[in-house]
C-alpha positions, 0 to 999 in steps of 0.5 A, a space after each residue: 535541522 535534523 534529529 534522531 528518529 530512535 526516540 519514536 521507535 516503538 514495538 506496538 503501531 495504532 492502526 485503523 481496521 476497514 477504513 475504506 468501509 463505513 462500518 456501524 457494526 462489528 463482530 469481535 470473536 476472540 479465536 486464542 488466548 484471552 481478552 480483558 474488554 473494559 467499557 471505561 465504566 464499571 464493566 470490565 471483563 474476561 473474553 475466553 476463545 469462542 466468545 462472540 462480542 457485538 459492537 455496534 454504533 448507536 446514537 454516535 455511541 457504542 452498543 455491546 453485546 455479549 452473551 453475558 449482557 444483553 447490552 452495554 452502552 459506552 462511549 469507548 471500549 478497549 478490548 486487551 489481550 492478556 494472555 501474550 498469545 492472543 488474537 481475534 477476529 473481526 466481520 464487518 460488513 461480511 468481510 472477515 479478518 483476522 488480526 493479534 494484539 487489541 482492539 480499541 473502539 469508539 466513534 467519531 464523526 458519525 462512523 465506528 472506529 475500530 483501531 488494532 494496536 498491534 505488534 510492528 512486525 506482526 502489523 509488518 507481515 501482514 503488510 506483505 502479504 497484501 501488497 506482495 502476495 504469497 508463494 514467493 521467494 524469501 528475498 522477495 518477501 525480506 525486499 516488501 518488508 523492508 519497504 513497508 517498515 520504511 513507510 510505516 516509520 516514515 508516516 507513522 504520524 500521518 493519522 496522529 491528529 485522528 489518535 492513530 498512526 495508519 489506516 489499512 487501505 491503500 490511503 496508507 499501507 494495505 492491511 488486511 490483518 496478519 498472516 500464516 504464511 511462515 516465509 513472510 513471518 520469517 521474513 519480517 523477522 529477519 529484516 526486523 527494524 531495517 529500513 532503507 535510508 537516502 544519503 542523507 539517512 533520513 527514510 525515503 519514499 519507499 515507492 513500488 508498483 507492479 512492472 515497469 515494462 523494462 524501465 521505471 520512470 523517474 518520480 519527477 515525471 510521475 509527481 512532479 518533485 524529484 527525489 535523488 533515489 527515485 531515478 529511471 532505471 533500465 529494469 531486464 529482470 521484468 520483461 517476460 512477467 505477467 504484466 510487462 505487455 499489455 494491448 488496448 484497442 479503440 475506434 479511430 473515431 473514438 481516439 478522435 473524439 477524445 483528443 478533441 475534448 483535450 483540445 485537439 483541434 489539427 488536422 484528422 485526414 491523415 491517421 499516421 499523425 497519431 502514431 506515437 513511439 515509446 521506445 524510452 518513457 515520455 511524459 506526454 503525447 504529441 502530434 503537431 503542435 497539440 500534447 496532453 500529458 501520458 498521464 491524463 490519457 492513462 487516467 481517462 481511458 483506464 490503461 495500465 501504464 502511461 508507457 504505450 506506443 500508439 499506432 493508428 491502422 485502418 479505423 483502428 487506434 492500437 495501444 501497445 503498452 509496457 509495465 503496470 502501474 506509476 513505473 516509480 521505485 520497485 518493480 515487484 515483478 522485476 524484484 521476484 525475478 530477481 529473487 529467482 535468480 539469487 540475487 538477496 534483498 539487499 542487491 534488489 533495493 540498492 538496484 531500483 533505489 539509486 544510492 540509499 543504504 539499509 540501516 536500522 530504524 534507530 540509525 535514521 533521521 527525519 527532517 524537522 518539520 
C-alpha cells in the first residue's frame, strides 16, 4: 500500500554533528543573532555573539561552562536561537565548523551528542558544498540539491530510534555545516521541495559518484538488486574530466600472489592469460576457468573503479582503469560538463536516472513499510 509523504514534510531536519569523531568536548560560540540555552533545570539563559560556551561529557552527564558559571551539570542542554538570524560555531576536536538553527546536547551511550536542528534547505546548501564542491555551474549545484533533498526525504527516518533524522558523515549525507557560497544558496532556494521521483512517484536512490569512465553500471552489478532508474547508461560528457583515467602497476609476482589467495590455482607460465579487456563494464575477472568478482580486487588492492583493463607485459601487471567510484546513478563530472554545455538540471537527472520525473516533496509517495 502506498501513502502520501506530504503529512512529514517539515521546514526543520535533526542532524547528528561529528558523528564520525568520539567527541567528549565541544566549544559552542555564538557568532550572530542571540541563543536562549535552557540546562532543563533552573538555568536558562541568553547567549549574545562572542559568548564561548564549553560542553563537555562527565560521568555520562553534561558539564557547562560559560563565563557566567563556572560550571553547571545537566542531563540535556538545548541551546535556541531566538533572534531569527542566528547561527553558531562548534570545535571539536580541533575541527571548527559552522552551523545555523540550534543545538540540542546530551549523552548516550558513553559519547556526546550534539544534534543541529536546522532549516531544510540551509541543511540542503550545506550538503552540496560538501559532496559537490564549489566554483561550479548553477545547474550543477541545482542537480546535487535535488539529489540530497531526495535522500534526505527518503531516509529522514533512518536515525528516528537514535531521536534524529540523519548524521553528518557519509553513513548518511556529508554535512559539514552551511555554506557562504551564494550560488549554492541560490540554488538549494530555487530547487526548493523538489525531488526526483521513479514511475511509481515514490523517491528513489538518488545514488552518485565521482566519473564513471564513460559508462555508469547498472546498480544490480554493484548491489545486487536492480532499481528501474538505475541503468547503464553510456555517459561522453565525463571522459576528458580529471578522474576519467587512472593507471596502476604491480609486479607480476604480486598479481600472482594475489590471485592465488583468491583461489587461483591454473597455469602462471604464460602471463597473457591474465590479460583482461574492459571495453564495456564487467562484474568479474576471469582467466581460465577461475573469476573473482571486479569488486573484490577494487576493494583489496584500493583502485579507483572496478572499470580496468589488465595487461600483463614483462614482470609487469598494468591496470588501466576508467571513472572513480561505484559507477551507479549520477556521474558528477559528467553532470558539471554538461552544466557547461547549457544543458539545465532537470535534462542532467533525467539523463543518468532512466524514467523518473521531478516533483515537489509533497506529490511523493513511499511504500508502507
Amino acid at each position: 500500500m502506498l501513502f502520501l509523504l506530504s503529512e512529514f514534510v517539515c521546514g526543520q531536519v535533526r542532524i547528528r554533528l561529528f558523528s564520525g569523531s568520539e567527541a567528549g568536548l565541544a566549544i559552542l560560540t555564538v557568532i550572530s543573532g542571540k541563543y536562549e540555552m535552557d540546562t532543563y533545570s533552573d538555568h536558562s539563559f541568553e547567549i549574545a555573539p562572542g559568548e564561548i560556551v564549553i560542553i563537555s561529557r562527565v560521568n555520562n552527564r553534561l558539564n557547562i561552562k560559560t563565563r557566567r558559571s563556572a560550571g553547571i551539570t545537566c542531563d540535556s542542554l538545548l541551546v535556541t536561537g531566538i533572534s531569527g538570524d542566528d547561527s553558531f560555531s562548534l570545535r571539536v576536536n580541533g575541527i571548527l565548523r559552522y552551523y545555523s538553527g540550534d543545538l540540542n546536547c546530551y549523552c548516550d551511550l558513553g559519547a556526546l551528542m550534539l544534534i543541529n536542528i536546522c532549516d531544510m534547505e540551509s541543511y540542503i546548501a550545506g550538503v552540496v558544498k560538501a559532496e559537490g564542491g564549489s566554483g561550479r555551474n548553477i545547474e550543477y549545484f541545482k542537480t546535487q540539491a535535488v539529489i540530497a533533498r531526495t535522500y534526505m526525504y527518503r531516509y529522514f527516518d533512518k536515525h528516528i530510534t537514535d531521536h534524529f533524522n540523519l548524521c553528518d558523515d557519509t553513513h548518511c549525507q556529508v554535512f559539514q555545516g552551511i555554506t557562504d557560497d551564494s550560488t549554492i544558496i541560490r540554488a538549494a532556494l530555487d530547487t526548493k521541495g523538489e525531488v526526483i521521483l521513479g514511475s511509481d512517484s515514490a523517491l528513489i536512490i538518488a545514488a552518485f559518484h565521482s566519473n564513471c569512465g564513460g559508462e555508469t553500471a547498472p546498480s544490480e552489478s554493484v548491489w545486487l538488486t536492480g532499481e528501474p532508474y538505475l541503468r547503464r547508461v553510456t555517459d561522453p560528457f565525463c571522459t576528458a574530466s580529471r578522474n576519467a583515467k587512472w593507471q596502476k602497476s604491480i609486479s607480476l609476482n604480486e598479481w600472482i600472489a594475489y590471485l592465488g589467495k583468491a583461489g587461483y590455482t591454473g597455469d602462471n607460465s604464460n602471463p597473457e592469460l591474465f590479460n583482461l579487456s574492459q571495453a564495456t563494464r564487467l562484474t568479474e575477472y576471469k582467466t581460465g576457468g577461475f573469476s573473482v568478482s571486479l569488486r573484490q580486487i577494487r576493494t583489496d588492492l584500493n583502485l579507483r573503479s572496478t572499470f580496468f583493463s589488465v595487461r600483463a607485459a614483462g614482470d609487469s601487471v598494468l591496470l588501466s582503469g576508467r571513472g572513480y567510484g561505484h559507477g551507479v546513478g549520477l556521474c558528477q563530472e559528467g553532470a558539471m560538463s554538461m552544466a557547461l554545455k547549457g544543458f539545465d538540471y532537470r535534462q542532467i537527472i533525467n539523463f543518468y536516472y532512466t524514467g523518473v520525473h521531478l516533483a515537489d516533496i509533497t506529490e511523493a509517495v513511499a511504500r508502507e513499510k
